[in-house]
Backbone bond lengths (Angstrom), bond angles and torsions (degrees), N, CA, C in turn:
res aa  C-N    CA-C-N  psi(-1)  N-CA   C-N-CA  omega(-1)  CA-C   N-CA-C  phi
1 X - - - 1.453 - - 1.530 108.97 -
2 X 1.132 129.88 128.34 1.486 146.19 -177.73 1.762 95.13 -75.79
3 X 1.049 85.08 150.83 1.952 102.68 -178.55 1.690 94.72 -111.08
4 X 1.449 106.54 131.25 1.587 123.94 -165.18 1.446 113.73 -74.01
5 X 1.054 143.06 137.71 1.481 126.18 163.58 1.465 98.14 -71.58
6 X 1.292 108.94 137.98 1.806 133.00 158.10 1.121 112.71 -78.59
7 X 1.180 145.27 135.66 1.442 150.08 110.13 1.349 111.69 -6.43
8 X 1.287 129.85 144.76 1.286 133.60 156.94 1.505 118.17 -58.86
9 X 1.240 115.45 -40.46 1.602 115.62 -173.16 1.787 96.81 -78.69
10 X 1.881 124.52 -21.61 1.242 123.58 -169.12 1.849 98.59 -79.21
11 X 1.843 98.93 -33.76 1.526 92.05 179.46 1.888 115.48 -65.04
12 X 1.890 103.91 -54.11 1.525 78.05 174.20 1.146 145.01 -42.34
13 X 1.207 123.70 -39.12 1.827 144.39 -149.38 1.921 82.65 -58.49
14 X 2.394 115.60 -54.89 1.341 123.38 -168.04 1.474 92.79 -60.02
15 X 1.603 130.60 -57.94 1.282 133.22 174.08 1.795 122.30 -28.28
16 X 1.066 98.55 -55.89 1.791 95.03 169.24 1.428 130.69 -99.29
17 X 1.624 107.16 12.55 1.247 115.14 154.95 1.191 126.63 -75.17
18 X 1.180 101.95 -30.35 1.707 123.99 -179.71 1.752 113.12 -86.10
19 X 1.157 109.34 -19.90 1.642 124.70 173.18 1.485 107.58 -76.83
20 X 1.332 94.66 -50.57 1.656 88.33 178.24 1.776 137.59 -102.95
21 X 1.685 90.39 9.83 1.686 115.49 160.31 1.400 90.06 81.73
22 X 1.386 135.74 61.01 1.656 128.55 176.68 1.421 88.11 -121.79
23 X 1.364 94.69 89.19 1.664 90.93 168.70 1.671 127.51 -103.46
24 X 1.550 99.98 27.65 1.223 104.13 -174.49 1.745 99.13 -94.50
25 X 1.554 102.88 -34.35 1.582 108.20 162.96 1.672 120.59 -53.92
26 X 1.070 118.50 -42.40 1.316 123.85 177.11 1.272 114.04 -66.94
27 X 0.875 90.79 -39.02 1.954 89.60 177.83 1.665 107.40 -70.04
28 X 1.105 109.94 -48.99 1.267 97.99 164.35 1.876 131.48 -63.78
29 X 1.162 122.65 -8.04 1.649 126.21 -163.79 1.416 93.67 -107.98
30 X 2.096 121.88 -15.92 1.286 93.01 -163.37 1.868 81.43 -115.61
31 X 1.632 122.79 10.58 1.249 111.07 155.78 1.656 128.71 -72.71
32 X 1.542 101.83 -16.38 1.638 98.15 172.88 1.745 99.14 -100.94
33 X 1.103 139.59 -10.61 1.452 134.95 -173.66 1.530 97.18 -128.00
34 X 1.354 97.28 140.13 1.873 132.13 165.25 1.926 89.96 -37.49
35 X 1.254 96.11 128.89 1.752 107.75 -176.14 1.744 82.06 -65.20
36 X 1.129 149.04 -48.39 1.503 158.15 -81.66 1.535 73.90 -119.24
37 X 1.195 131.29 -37.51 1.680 131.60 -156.36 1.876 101.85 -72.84
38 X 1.432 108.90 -5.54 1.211 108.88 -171.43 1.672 95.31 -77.75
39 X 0.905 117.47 -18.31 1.915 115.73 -163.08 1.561 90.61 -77.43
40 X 0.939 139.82 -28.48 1.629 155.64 -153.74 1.360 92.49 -109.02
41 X 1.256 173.96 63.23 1.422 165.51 -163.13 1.331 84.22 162.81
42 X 1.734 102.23 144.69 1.839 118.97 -166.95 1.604 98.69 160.71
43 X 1.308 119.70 152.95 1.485 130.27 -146.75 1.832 72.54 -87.31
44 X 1.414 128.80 159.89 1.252 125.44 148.56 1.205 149.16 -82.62
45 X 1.995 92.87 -11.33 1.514 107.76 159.56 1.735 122.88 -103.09
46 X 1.429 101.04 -13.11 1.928 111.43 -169.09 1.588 84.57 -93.89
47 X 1.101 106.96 -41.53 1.812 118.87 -156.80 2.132 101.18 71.39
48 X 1.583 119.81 22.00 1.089 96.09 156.74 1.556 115.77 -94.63
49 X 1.565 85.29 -179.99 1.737 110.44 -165.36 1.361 114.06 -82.23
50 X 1.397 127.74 -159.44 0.547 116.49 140.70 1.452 133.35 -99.29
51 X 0.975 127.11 -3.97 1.970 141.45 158.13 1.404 84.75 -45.33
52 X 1.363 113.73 -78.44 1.712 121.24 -158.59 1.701 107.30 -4.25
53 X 2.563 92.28 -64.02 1.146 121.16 -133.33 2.147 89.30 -86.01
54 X 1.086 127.45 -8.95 1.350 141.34 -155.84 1.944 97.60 -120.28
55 X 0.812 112.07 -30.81 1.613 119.30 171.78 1.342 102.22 -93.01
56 X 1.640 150.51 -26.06 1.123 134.81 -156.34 1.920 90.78 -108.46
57 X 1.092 119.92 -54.79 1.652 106.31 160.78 1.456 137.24 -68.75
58 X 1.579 94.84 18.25 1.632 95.51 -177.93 1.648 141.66 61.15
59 X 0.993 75.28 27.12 1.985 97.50 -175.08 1.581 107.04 -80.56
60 X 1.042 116.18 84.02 1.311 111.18 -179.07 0.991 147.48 -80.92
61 X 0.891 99.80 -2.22 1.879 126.56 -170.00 1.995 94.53 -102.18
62 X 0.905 103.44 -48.15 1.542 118.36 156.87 1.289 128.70 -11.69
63 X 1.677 100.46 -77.70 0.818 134.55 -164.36 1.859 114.73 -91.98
64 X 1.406 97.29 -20.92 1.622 106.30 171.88 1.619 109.24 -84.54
65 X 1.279 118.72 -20.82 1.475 140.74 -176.63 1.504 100.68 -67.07
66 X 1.437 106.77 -69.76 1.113 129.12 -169.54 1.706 108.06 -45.68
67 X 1.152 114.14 -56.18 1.302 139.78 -160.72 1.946 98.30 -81.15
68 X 1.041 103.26 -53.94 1.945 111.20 150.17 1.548 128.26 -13.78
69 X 1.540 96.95 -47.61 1.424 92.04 -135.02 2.041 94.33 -118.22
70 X 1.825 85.87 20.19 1.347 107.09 166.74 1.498 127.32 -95.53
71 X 1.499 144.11 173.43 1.327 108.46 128.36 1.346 112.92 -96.84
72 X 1.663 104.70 177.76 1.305 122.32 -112.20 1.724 83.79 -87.56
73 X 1.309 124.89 -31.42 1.763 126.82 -171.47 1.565 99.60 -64.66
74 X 1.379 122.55 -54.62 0.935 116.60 162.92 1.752 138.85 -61.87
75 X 1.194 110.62 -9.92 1.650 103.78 168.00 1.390 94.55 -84.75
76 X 1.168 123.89 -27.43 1.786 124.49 -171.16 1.907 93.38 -51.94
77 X 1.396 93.08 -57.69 1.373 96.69 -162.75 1.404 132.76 -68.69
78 X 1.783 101.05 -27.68 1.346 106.86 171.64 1.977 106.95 -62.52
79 X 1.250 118.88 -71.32 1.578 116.23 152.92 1.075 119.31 24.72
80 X 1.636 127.83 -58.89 1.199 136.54 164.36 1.705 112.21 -80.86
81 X 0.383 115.72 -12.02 1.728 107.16 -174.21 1.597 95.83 -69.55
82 X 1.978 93.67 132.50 1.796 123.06 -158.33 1.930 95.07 -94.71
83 X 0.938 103.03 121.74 1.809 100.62 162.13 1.533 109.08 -85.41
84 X 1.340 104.70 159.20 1.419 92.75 -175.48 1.602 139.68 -52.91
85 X 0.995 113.20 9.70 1.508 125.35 151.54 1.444 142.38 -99.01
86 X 1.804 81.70 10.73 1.373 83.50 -167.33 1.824 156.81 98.32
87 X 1.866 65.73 -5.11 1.604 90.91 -160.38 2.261 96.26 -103.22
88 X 1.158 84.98 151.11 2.080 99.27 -175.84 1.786 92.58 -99.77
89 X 1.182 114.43 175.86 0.985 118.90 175.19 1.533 111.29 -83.98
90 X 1.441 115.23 -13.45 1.245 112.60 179.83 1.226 101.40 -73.65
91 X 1.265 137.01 -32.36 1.600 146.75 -176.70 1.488 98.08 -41.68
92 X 1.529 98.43 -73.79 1.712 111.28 -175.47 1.350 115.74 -60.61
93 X 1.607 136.85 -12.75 1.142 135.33 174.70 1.621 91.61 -92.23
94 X 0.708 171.91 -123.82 1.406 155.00 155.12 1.064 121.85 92.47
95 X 1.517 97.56 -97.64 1.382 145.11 165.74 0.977 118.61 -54.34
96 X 1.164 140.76 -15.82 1.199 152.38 -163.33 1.630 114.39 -119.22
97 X 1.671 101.09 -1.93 1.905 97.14 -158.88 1.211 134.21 66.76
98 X 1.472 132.74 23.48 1.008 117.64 -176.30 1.692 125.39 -105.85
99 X 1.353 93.47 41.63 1.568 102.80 170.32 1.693 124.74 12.98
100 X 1.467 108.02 -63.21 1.381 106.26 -174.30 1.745 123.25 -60.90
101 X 1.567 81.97 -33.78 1.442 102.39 -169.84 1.613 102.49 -75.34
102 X 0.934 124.47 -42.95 1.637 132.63 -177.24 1.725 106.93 -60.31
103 X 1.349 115.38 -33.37 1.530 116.46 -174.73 1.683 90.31 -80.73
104 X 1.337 119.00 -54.41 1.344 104.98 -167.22 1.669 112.18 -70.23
105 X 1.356 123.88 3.41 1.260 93.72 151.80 1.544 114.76 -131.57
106 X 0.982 118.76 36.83 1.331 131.30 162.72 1.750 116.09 -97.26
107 X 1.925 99.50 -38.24 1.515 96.30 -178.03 1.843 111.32 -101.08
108 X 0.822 98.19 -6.00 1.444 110.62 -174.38 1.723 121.60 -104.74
109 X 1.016 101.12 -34.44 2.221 129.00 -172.42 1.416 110.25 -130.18
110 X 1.536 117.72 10.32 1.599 93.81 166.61 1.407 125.85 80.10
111 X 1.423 122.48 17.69 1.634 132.11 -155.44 0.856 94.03 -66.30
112 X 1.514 153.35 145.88 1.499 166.91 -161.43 1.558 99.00 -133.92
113 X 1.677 115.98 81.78 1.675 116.38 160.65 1.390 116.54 -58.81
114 X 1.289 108.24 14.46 1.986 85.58 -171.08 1.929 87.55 -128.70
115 X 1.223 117.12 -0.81 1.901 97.57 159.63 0.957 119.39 -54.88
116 X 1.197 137.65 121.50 1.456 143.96 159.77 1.666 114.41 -74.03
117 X 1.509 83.21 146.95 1.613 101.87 173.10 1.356 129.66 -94.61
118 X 0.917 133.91 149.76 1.774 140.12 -164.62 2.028 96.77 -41.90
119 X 1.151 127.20 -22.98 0.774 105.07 177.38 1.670 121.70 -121.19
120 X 1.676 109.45 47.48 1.213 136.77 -163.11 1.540 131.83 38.68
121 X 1.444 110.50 40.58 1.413 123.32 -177.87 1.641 102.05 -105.12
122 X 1.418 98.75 129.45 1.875 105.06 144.05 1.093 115.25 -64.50
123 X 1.752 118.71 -172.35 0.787 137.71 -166.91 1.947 106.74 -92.06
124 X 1.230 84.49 -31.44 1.793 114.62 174.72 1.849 96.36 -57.86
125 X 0.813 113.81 -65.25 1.254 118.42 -160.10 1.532 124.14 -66.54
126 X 1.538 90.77 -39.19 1.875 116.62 174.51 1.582 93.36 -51.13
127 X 1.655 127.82 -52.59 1.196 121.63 -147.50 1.589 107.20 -92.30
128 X 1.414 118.51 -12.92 1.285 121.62 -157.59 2.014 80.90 -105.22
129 X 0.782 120.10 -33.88 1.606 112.55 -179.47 1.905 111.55 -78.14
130 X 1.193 104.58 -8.46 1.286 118.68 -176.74 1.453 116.86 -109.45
131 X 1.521 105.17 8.08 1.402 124.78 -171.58 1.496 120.05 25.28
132 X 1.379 103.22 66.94 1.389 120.31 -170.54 1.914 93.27 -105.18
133 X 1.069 125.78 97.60 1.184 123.97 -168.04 1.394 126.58 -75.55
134 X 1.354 115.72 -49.18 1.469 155.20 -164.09 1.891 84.23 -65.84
135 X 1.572 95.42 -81.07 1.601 92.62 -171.55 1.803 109.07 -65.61
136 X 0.934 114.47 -19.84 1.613 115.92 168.25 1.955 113.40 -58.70
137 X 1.368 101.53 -59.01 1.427 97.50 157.62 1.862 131.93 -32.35
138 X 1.261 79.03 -61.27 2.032 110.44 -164.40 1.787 81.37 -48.57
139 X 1.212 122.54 -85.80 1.507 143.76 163.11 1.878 95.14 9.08
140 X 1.464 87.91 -109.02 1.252 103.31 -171.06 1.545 133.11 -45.92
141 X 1.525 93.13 -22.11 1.488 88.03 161.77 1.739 124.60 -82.46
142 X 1.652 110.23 -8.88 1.270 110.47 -156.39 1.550 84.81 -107.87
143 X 0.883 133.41 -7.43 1.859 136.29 -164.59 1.710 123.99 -132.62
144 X 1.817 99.83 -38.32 1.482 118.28 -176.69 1.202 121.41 -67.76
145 X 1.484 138.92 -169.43 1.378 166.23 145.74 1.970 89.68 -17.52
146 X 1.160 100.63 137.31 1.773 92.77 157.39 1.916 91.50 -137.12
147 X 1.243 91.96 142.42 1.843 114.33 -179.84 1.707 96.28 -102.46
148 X 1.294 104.80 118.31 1.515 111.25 137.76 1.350 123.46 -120.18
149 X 1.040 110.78 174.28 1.492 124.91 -160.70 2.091 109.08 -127.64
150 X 1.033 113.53 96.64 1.657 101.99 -172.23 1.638 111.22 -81.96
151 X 1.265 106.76 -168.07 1.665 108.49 -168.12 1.922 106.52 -60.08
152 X 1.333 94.36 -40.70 1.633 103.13 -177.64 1.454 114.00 -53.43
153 X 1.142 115.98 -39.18 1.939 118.04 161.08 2.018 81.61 116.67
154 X 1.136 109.36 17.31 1.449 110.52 141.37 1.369 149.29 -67.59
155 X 1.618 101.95 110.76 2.271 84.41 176.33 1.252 90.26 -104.45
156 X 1.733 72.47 145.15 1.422 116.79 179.76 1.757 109.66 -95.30
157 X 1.378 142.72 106.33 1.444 116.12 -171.28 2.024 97.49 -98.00
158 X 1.066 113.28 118.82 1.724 115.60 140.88 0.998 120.57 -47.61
159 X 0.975 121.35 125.73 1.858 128.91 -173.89 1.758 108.13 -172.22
160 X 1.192 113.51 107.35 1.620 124.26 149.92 1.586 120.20 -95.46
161 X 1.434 85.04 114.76 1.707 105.52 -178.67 1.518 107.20 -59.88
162 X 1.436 118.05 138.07 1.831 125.52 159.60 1.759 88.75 84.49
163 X 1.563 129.78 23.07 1.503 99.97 153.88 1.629 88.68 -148.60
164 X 0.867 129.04 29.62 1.343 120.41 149.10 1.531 119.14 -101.31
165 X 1.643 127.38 167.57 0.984 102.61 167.11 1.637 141.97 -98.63
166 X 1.323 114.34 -155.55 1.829 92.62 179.14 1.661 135.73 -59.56
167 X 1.534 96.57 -18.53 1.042 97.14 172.53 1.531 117.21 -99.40
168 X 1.184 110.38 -23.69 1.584 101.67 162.43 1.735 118.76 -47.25
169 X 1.576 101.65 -54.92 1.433 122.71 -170.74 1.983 98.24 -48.05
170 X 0.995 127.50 -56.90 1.554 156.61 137.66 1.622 95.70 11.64
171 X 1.371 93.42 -84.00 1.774 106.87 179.40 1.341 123.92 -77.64
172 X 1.384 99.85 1.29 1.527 93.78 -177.43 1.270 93.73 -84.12
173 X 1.544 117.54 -80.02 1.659 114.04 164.75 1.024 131.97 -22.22
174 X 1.649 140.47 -33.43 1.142 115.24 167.48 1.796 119.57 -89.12
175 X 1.063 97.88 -15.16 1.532 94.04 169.00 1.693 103.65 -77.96
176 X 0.953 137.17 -31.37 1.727 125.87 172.98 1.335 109.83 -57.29
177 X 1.736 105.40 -39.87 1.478 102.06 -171.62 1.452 119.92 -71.62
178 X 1.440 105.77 -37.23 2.034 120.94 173.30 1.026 72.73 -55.54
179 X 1.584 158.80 -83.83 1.718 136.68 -102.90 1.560 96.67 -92.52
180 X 1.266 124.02 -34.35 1.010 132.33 -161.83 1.428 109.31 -91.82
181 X 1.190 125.52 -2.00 1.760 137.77 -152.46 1.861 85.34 -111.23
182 X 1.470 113.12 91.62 1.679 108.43 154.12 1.353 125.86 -50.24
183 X 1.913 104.68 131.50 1.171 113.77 -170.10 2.156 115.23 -58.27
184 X 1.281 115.52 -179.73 0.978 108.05 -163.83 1.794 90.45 -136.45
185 X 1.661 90.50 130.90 1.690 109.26 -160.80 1.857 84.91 -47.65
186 X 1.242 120.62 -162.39 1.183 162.67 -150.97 1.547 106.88 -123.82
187 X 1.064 78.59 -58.23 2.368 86.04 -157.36 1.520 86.06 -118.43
188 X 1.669 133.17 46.18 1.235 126.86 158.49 1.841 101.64 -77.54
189 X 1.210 135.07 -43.58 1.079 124.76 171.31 1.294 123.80 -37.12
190 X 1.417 121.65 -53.10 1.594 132.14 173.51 1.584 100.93 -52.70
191 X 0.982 110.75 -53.43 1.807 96.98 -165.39 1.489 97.03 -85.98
192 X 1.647 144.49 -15.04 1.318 128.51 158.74 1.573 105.48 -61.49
193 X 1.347 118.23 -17.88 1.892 117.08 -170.80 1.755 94.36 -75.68
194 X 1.379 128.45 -53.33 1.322 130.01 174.45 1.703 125.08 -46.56
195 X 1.651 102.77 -21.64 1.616 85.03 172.76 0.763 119.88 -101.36
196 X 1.273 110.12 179.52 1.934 109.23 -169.57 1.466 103.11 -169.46
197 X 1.256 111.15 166.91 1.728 128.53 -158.02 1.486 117.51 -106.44
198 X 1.335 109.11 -2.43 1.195 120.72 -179.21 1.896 113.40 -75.59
């Protein structure tokens, strides 16, 4: 089956179906058209998708549909696709808080937190500057720095340099540096009070 060319005005109509989570319309637009035509559909001035527009309002059911009604190499791949800033839809699910949505395509589709956007941000970074906490957590615990602690009452930090992101990289260093930073006596003040220049 051949995949149709859309119209631009035929792509918005799928574009703001997906913005505004009506996925009862979609189900119907991708029962007369090849699901496949979705890889081909993109704003003509944002160049986003519709994932982008269904991941950035949190429509999840939407967006699991959407991603469904692909196969599976190809939902991997759409996932990555940059709007003109650069940004994936994982960016905008992100950024936006949408926790659920970020696991399902990170654990399910392969979501790649460490593409950067035109203006050199992960996905890590978008959410932690956007004080998105919840999915900032989820993140860093599933990707970041991990601390253990051995019998000696030593942490130990795990850390591979160049695949975390900036803000991991961020915390990795300063937690090496606290661990590595010797404590400071008590009564060093008293014996700095005893010297003198004379």
């Amino acid at each position: 089956m051949s995949i149709p060319e859309l119209t631009q005005e035929e792509m918005d109509v799928v574009i703001y179906d997906a913005r505004v989570g009506d996925l009862e319309t979609l189900e119907e637009i991708f029962a007369e058209i090849p699901p496949l035509t979705l890889l081909n559909i993109k704003d003509d001035i944002t160049l986003s998708t519709p994932l982008h527009m269904a991941c950035a309002n949190g429509h999840f059911d939407t967006v699991k549909y959407l991603l469904s009604i692909l196969p599976k190499e190809d939902a991997v791949n759409w996932i990555k696709a940059k709007n003109e800033s650069g940004n994936t839809a994982l960016h905008w699910a992100g950024y936006n808080g949408h926790l659920e949505i970020v696991k399902l395509l990170i654990d399910e589709y392969e979501g790649d937190v460490f593409i950067k956007n035109d203006a050199g941000h992960d996905v890590l970074y978008e959410v932690e500057s956007n004080g998105q906490e919840e999915v900032e957590n989820w993140l860093l615990k599933k990707f970041a720095i991990e601390e253990t602690v051995n019998e000696d009452g030593d942490t130990k930090i795990t850390y591979t340099a160049g695949t975390e992101s900036k803000l991991a990289d961020e915390q990795a260093r300063d937690a090496s540096f606290k661990s590595a930073t010797p404590e400071v006596p008590e009564d060093l003040d008293k014996k700095t009070d005893k010297l003198s220049l004379e």
